[in-house]
Each structure stands twice: as structure tokens, then as C-alpha cells.
N, C-alpha and C positions, 0 to 999 in steps of 0.2 A: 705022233702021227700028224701027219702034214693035211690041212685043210686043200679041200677040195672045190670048195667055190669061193669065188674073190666078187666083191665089190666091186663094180669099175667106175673110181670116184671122177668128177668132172664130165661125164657123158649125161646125154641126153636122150631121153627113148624119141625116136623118130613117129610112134605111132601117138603118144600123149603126151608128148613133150615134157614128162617129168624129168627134173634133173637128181641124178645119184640113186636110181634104181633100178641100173642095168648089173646084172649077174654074171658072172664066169663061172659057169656047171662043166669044169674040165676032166670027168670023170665022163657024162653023156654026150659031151661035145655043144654045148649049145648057152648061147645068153638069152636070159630072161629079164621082162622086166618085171619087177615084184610092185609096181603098182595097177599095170592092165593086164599084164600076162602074158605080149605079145615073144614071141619067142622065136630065135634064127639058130639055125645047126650052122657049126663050124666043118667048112670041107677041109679035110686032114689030107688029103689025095695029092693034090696039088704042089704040098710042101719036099724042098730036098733037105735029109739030114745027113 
């Protein structure tokens, strides 16, 4: 079974400036950070496949 949240290593959260705590939740569509909590949805809408 294939993981469903990724690390995204070398980033930075924009809201506390921790580095290597932002999240990829590709199951709910959205990054977290897992040290403040601050969190963005990904728009799916946009994309052509």
C-alpha cells in the first residue's frame, strides 16, 4: 500500500519559518505544517490531465 503523505524535504513553512515540516496530505488535498499547524488546500480544478 502506497503512503499517502509525503515529507516535502528543503521547504520552509512561510508562517514560522520551520525548515522540513511541511506535509503532502494527497489523499485531503492539502500541506500542513506539523510544527504550527498552518495549512493550504491544493486546487485540483485548475490542472489538465
Amino acid at each position: 500500500m502506497r503512503e499517502l503523505s509525503y515529507l516535502l524535504e528543503g521547504l520552509r513553512c512561510s508562517a514560522c519559518l520551520s525548515d522540513n515540516t511541511l506535509w503532502l496530505d494527497l489523499a485531503a488535498g492539502l500541506v500542513e505544517c506539523r510544527e504550527c499547524g498552518q495549512g493550504a488546500l491544493i486546487d485540483h480544478d485548475g490542472e489538465d490531465m
